[in-house]
C-alpha positions as CSV (number, residue, x, y, z in Angstrom):
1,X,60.0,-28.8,35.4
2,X,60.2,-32.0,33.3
3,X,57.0,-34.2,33.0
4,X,58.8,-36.5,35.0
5,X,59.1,-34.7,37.8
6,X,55.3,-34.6,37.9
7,X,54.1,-37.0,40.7
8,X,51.6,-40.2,39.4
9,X,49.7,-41.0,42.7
10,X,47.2,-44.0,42.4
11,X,44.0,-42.7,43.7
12,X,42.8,-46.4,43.3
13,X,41.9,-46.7,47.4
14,X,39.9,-43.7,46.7
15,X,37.8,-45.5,44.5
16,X,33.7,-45.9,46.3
17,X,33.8,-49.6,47.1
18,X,37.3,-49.8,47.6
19,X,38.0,-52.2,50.1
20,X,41.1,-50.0,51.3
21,X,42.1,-49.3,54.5
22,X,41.9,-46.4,56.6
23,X,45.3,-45.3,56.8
24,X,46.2,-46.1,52.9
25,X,43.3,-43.6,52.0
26,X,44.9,-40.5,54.6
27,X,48.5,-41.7,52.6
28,X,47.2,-41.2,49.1
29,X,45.1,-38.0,50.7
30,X,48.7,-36.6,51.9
31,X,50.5,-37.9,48.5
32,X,47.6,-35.3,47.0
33,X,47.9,-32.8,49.1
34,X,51.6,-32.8,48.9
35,X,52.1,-32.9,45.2
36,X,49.0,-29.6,44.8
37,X,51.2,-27.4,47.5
38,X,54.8,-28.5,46.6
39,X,54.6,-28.8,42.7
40,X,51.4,-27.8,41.7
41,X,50.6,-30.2,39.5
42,X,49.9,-34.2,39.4
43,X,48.8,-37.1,37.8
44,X,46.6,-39.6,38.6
45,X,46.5,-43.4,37.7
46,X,43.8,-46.1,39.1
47,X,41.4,-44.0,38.2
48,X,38.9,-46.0,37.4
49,X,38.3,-45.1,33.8
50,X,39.0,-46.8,31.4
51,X,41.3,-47.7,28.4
52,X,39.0,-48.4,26.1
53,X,36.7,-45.6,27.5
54,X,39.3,-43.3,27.0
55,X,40.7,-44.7,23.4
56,X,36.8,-44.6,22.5
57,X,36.9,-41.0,23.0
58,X,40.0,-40.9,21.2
59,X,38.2,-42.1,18.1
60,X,35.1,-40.8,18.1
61,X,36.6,-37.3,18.4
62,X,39.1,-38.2,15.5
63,X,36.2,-39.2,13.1
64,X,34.0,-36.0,14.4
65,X,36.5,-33.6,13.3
66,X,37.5,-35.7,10.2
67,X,33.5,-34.7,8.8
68,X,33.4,-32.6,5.9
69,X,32.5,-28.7,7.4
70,X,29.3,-28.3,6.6
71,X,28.2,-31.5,8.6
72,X,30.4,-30.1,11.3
73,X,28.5,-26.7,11.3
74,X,25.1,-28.4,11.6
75,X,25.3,-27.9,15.4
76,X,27.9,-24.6,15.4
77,X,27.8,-22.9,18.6
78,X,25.6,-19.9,17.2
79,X,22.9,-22.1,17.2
80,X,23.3,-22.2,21.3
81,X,23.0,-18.7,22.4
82,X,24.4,-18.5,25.6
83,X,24.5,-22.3,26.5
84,X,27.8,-22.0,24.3
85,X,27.7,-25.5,23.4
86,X,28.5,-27.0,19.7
87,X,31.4,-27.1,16.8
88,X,33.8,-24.4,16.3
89,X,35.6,-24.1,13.4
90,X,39.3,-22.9,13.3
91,X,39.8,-19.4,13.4
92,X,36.7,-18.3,15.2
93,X,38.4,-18.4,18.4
94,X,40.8,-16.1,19.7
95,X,43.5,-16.4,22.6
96,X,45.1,-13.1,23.9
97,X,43.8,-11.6,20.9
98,X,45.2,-14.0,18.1
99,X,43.4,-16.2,16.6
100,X,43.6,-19.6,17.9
101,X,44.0,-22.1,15.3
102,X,41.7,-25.3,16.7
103,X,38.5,-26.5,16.2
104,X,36.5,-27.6,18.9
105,X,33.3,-29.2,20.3
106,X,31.9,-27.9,23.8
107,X,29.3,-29.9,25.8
108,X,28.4,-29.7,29.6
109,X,25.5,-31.4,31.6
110,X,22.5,-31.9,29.6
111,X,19.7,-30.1,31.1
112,X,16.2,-28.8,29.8
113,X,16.2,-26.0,27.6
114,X,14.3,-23.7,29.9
115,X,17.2,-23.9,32.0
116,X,17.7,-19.5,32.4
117,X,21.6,-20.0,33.5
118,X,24.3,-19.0,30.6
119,X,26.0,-22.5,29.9
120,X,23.0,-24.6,31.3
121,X,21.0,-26.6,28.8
122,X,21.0,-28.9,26.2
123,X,23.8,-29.9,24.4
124,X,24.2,-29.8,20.3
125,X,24.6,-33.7,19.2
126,X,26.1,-34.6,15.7
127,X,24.2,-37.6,13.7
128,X,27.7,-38.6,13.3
129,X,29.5,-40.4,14.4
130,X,27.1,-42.4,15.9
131,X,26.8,-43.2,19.7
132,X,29.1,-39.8,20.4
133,X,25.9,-38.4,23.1
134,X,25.9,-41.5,25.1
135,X,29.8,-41.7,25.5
136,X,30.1,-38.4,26.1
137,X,28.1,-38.4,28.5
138,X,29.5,-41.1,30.2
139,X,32.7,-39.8,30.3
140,X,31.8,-36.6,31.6
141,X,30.2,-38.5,34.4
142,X,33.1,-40.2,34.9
143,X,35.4,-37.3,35.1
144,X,32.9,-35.5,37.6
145,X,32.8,-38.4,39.9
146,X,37.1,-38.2,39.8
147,X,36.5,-34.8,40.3
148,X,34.8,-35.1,43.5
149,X,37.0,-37.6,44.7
150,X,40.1,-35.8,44.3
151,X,38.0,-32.6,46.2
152,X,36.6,-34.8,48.9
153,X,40.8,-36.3,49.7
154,X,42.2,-32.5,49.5
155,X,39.1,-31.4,52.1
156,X,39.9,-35.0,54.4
157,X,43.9,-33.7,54.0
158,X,43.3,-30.5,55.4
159,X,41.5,-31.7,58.3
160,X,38.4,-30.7,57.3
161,X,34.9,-32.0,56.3
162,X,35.6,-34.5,53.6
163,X,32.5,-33.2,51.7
164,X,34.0,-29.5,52.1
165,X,35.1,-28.7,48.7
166,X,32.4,-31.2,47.0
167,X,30.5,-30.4,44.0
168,X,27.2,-28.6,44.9
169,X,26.2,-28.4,41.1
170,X,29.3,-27.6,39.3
171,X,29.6,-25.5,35.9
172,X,31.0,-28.5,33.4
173,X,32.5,-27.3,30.6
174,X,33.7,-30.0,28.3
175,X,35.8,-29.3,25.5
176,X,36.9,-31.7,22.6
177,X,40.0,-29.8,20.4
178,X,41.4,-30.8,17.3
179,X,44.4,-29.0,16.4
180,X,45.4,-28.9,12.6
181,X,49.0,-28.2,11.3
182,X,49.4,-24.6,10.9
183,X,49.2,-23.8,7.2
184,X,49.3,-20.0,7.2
185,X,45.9,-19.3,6.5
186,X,44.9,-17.1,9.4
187,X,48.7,-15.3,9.5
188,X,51.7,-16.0,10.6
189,X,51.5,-15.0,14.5
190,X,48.7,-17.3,15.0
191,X,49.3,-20.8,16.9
192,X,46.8,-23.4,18.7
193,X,46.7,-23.3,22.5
């Protein structure tokens, strides 16, 4: 299947506030529906979020992973036990038993650190660059709330409580990856998911 054959469905009358009516919000519910069971797959536009939320990320993870190692290893995962949350560096990960050449940052919800759940906690910050906790967290917000939405218009499309598949207190995993051109280093059968 070809990108294009991917359906965008504006999720914009889904929107809290949205002064939409009734039966536009059980279309775009059916467009959702429709695209999960026939295809699988779909995009969304009039989200809500945006551009410059999104191209804020965009940079902020570009000049993150652009910091010399050692910075980046000041909050490695290691330091997180079994909140799993901080820097990775290429070639500590593994993906069906090769090693996965990315990098990455994980965060989820920030919570206290006597939170006993594995993945529950606080979150590894960088000093650099600057302001990356409060967007972060903002945009993980704003992903969660889409998140529910889309659940809450899949529950209303199969004609049940719209609430149904909402978010009781989900698991968030966030993950920022930075994939380097492959350069050999690790062997030739490895590759970057």
């Amino acid at each position: 299947m070809a990108a294009a054959d991917v359906p965008i469905i504006d999720v914009g009358c889904l929107l809290p506030g949205s002064d939409s009516s009734e039966s536009s919000r059980r279309a775009c519910e059916a467009k959702i529906l429709a695209a999960a069971i026939e295809v699988g797959f779909f995009y969304i536009s009039g989200h809500g979020v945006t551009e410059e939320m999104q191209q804020q990320m965009d940079e902020t993870s570009e000049r993150f992973f652009a910091l010399p190692l050692a910075e980046k290893r000041r909050i490695e995962m290691k330091h997180a036990g079994t909140d799993w949350k901080g820097y990775f560096e290429v070639g500590e990960e593994y993906t069906s038993g090769i090693i996965d050449e990315k990098e990455g940052l994980y965060f989820s919800r920030e919570l206290p650190a006597n939170d006993p759940r594995p993945l529950h906690g606080p979150n590894q910050w960088p000093q650099n660059p600057p302001g990356m906790r409060q967007l972060v967290l903002g945009y993980m917000d704003a992903m969660e709330s889409i998140a529910d939405m889309l659940l809450r218009a899949i529950g209303s499309a199969l004609g049940l409580p719209a609430d149904h598949f909402a978010y009781r207190e989900p698991t968030t995993l966030f993950r920022i990856m930075h994939s380097p051109p492959h350069d050999g280093a690790h062997g030739d059968d490895t590759f970057a998911v």
